[in-house]
C-alpha positions as CSV (number, residue, x, y, z in Angstrom):
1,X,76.5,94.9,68.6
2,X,75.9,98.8,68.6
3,X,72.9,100.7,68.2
4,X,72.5,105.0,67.4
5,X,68.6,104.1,68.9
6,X,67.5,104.4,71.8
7,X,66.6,101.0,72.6
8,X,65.3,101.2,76.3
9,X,65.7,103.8,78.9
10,X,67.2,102.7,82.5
11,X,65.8,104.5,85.8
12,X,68.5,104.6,88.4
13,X,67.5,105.1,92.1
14,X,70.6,106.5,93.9
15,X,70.7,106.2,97.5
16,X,70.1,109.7,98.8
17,X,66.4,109.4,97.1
18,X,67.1,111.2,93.5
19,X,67.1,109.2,90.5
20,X,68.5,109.5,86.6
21,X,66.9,108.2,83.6
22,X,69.5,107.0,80.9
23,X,69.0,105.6,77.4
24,X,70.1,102.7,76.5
25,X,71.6,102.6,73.1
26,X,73.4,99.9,72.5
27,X,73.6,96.0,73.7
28,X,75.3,94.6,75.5
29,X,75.2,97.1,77.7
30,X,77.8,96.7,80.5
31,X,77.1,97.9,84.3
32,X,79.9,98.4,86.9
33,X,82.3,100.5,88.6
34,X,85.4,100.1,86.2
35,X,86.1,102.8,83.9
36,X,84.9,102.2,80.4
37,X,81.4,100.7,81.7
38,X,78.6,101.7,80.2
39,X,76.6,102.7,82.9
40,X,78.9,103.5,85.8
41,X,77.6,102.9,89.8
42,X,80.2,104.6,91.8
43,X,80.2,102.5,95.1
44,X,82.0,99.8,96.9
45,X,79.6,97.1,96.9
46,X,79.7,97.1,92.8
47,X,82.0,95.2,91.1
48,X,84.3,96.6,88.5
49,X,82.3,94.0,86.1
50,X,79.1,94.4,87.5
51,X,76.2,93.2,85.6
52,X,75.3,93.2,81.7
53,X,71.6,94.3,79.6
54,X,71.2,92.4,76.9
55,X,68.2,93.5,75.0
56,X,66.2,91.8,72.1
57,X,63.9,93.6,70.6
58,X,60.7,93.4,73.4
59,X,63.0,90.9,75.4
60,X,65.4,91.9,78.4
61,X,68.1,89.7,79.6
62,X,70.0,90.7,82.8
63,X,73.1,88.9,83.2
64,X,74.8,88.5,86.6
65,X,79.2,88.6,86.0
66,X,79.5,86.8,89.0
67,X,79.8,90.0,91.3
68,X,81.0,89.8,94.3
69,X,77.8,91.6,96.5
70,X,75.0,89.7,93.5
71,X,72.6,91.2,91.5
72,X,68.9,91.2,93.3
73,X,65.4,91.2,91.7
74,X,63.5,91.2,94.3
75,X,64.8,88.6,97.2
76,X,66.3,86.6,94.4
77,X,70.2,86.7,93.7
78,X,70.2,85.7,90.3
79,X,73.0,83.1,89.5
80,X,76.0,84.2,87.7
81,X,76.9,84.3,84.0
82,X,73.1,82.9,83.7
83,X,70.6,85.6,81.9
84,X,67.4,86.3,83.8
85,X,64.9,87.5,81.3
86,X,63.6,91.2,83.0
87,X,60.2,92.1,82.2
88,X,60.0,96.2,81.5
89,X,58.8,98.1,84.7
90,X,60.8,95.1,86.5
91,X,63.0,96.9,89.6
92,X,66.2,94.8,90.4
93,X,69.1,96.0,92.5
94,X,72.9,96.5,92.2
95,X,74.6,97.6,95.6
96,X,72.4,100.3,97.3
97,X,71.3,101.3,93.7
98,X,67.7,100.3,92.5
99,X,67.3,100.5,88.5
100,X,64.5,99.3,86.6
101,X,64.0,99.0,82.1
102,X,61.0,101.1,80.7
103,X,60.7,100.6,76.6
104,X,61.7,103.7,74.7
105,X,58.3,105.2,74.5
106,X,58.3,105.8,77.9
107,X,60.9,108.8,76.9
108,X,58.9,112.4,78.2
109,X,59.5,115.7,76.8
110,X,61.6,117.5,79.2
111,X,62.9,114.8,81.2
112,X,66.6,115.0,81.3
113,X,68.9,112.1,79.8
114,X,72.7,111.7,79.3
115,X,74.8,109.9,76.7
116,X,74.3,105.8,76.5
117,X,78.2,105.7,77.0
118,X,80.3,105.9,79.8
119,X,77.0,107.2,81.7
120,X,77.9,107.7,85.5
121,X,75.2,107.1,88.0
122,X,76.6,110.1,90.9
123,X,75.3,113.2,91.2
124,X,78.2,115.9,89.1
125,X,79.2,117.0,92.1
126,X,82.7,116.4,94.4
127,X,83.4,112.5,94.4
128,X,81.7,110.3,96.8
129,X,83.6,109.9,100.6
130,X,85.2,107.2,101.6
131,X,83.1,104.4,102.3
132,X,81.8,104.5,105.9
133,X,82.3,101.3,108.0
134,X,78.9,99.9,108.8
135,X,78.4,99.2,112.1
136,X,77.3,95.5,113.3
137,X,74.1,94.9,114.1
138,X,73.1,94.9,118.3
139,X,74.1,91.8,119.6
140,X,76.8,90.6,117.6
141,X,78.7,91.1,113.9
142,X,77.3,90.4,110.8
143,X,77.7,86.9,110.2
144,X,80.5,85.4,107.8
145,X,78.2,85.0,104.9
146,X,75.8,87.9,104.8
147,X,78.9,90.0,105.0
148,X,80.7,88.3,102.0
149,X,77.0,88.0,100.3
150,X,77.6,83.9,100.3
151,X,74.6,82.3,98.6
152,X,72.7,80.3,101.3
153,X,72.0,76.8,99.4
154,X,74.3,76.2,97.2
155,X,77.7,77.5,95.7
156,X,77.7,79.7,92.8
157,X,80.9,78.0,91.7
158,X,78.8,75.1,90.0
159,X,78.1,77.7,87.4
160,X,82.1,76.5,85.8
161,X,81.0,72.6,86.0
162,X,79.3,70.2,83.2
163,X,75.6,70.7,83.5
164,X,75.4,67.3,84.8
165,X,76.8,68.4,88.0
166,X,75.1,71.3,88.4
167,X,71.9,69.8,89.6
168,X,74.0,68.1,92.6
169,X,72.2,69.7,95.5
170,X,75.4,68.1,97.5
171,X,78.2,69.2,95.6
172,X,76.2,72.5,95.5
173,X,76.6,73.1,99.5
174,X,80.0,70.9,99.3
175,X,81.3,74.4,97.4
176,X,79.9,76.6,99.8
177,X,83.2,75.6,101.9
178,X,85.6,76.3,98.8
179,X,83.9,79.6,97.9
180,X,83.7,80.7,102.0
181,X,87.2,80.3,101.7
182,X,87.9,82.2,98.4
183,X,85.1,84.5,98.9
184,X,87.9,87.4,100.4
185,X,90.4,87.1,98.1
186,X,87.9,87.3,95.4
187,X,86.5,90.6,97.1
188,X,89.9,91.8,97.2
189,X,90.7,91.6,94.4
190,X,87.5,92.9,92.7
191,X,87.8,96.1,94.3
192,X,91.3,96.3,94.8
193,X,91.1,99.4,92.7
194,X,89.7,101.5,96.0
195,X,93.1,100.1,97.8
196,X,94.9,102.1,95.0
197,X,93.5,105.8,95.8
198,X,94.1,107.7,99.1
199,X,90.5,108.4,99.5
200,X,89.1,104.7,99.8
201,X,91.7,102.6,101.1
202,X,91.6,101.1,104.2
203,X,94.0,103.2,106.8
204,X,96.4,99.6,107.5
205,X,97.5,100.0,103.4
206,X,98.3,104.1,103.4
207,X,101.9,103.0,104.3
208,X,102.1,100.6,101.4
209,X,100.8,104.0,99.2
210,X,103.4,106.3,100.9
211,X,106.2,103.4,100.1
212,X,105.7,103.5,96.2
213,X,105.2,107.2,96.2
214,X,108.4,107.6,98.0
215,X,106.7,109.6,100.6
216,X,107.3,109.5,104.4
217,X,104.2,109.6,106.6
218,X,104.7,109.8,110.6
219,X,102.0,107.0,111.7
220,X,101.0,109.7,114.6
221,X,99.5,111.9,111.8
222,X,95.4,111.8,111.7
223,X,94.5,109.4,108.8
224,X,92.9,112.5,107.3
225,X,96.2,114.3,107.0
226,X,98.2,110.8,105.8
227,X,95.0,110.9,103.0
228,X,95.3,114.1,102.2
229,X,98.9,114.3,101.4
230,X,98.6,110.6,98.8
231,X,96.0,112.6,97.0
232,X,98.4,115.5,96.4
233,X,101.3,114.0,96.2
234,X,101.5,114.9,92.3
235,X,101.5,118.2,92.6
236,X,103.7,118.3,95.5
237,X,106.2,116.7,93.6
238,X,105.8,118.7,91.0
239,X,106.1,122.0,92.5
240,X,108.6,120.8,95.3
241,X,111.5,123.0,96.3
242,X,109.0,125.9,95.7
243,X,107.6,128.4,97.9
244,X,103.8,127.4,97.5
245,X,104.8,123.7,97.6
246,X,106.8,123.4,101.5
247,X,103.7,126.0,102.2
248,X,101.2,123.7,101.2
249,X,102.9,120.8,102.4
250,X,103.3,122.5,106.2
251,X,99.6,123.7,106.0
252,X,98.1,119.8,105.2
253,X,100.3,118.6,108.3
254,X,99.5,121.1,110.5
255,X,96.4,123.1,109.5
256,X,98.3,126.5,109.8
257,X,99.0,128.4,106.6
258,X,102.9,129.4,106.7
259,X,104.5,132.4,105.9
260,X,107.4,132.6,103.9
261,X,109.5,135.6,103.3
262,X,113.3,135.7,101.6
263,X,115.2,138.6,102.9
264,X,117.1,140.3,99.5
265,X,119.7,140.9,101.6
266,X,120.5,137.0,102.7
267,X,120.1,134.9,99.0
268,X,119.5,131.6,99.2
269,X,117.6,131.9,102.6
270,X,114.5,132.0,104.1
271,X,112.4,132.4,106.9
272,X,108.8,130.3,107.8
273,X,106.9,131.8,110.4
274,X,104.2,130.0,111.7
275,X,100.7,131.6,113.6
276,X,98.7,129.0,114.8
277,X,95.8,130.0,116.3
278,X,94.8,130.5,120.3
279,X,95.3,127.1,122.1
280,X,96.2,124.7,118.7
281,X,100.1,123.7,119.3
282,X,102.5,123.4,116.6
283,X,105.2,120.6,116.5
284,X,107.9,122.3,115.5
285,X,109.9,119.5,114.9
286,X,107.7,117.9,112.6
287,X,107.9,121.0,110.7
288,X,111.5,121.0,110.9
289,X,111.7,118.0,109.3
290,X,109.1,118.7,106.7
291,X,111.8,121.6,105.9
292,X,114.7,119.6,105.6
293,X,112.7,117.2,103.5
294,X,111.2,119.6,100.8
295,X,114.3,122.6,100.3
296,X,116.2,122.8,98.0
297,X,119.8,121.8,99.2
298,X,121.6,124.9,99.0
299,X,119.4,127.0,100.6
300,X,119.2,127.8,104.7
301,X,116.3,128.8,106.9
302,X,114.6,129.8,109.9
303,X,111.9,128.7,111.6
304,X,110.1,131.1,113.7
305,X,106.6,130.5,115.8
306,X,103.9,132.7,117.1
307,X,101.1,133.6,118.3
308,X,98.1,134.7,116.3
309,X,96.9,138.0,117.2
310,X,93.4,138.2,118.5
């Protein structure tokens, strides 16, 4: 059910120290990383489906959607799918984000606010990087279930069984085993959206991106290059057979801005000259190929390298 009232306001901690305040107006009010949420936490430890507000006039319900990292107040993980009734002022955590529900009163002149829907909790800036890998602790990895956020007693898979069995402290660790197993498929594929854009997936599935673009990437190229090219690979297509598109194709692969010049006196030809700067080498025959692969047909070339002048 939809409200036009503000109905609460939601502080949001980011990571880097600033926060947001954003008014709630409307309940449920979904939390996530999917598009269409209504407060969205751009990260990879939130799920697409996240978490949910439901709010009752003085009451506060947060509702675990069976994320894959958990929802946190305090050292709890709250239980999936089971509402945990927030009291205002209350901090709980999603991922590295920490939010807390203030009433509406709380709203201050001047302090700055954004539309209830489709709020996104990042700065307006250039999109996050990709996600760093975290490096394991001294002395070892991080064990199997702190990485995969496994609950330590029991299994949150007796959350789908008759209430009579959830109370099994037995069956509840006899899960543990089923969900250990399932637990990296289920990650998978709640965030198998960052597999589908150049910029978060893991370097092992650029080559599955490449294949369904119809794009060939040399496996010797820097991962940063291979990236680079997926995220452009729309407007290279687009402008391909052009002069700006083999130019901006050479200058992703090799990092040296090409010049192309087509003599009036030879149509249908051109000539790329490449200046690389002192001591950075060129492989020509990369760039060859680049040639062959982005010209148009009937056209011929020449391929000419030197030095910059200093």
């Amino acid at each position: 059910m939809a409200s036009t009232s503000v109905l609460a306001l939601l502080h949001v901690a980011f990571p880097d120290g600033t926060e947001q305040t954003i008014p709630v107006g409307r309940t449920p009010f979904h939390i996530g990383r999917a598009p269409g949420s209504d407060l969205l936490l751009a990260s990879p430890d939130v799920s697409g489906q996240h978490a949910r507000l439901l709010l009752q006039g003085s009451e506060v319900l947060l509702v675990d959607l069976n994320s894959a990292t958990g929802t946190m107040v305090g050292d709890q993980r709250l239980d999936a799918n089971v509402p945990f009734a927030l009291a205002f002022g209350q901090e709980f955590r999603i991922g590295p984000f920490g939010l807390r529900v203030e009433p509406p009163s709380a709203v201050r002149a001047g302090r700055g606010e954004c539309s209830a829907r489709g709020a996104t909790a990042t700065p307006p800036t250039a999109p996050p990087p990709p996600p760093a890998t975290p490096e394991p602790p001294e002395g070892g990895q991080v064990p199997y279930d702190q990485s995969l956020g496994l609950p330590a007693d029991h299994s949150r898979y007796l959350a789908y069984l008759p209430p009579i069995y959830q109370r099994d402290p037995f069956l509840g660790r006899f899960l543990l085993a089923f969900e250990g197993l399932l637990a990296p498929i289920e990650q998978t594929v709640d965030h198998f959206d960052l597999y589908l854009s150049p910029r978060t997936t893991p370097e092992c599935f650029l080559e599955h991106l490449a294949r369904w673009l119809g794009m060939a990437l040399d496996e010797k190229w820097p991962a940063a290059t291979r990236r680079a090219l997926l995220a452009e690979a729309v407007e290279l297509y687009r402008r391909r057979g052009t002069r700006w598109g083999l130019s901006r194709y050479i200058e992703i692969v090799t990092g040296v801005v090409p010049e192309i010049v087509e003599p009036e006196d030879r149509p249908f030809h051109f000539r790329v000259v490449l200046r690389p700067p002192a001591g950075q080498a060129v492989d020509l025959a990369t760039v060859e190929r680049i040639i062959q692969a982005n010209k148009p047909a009937h056209t011929t070339y020449e391929l000419d390298s030197e030095d910059e002048e200093t």
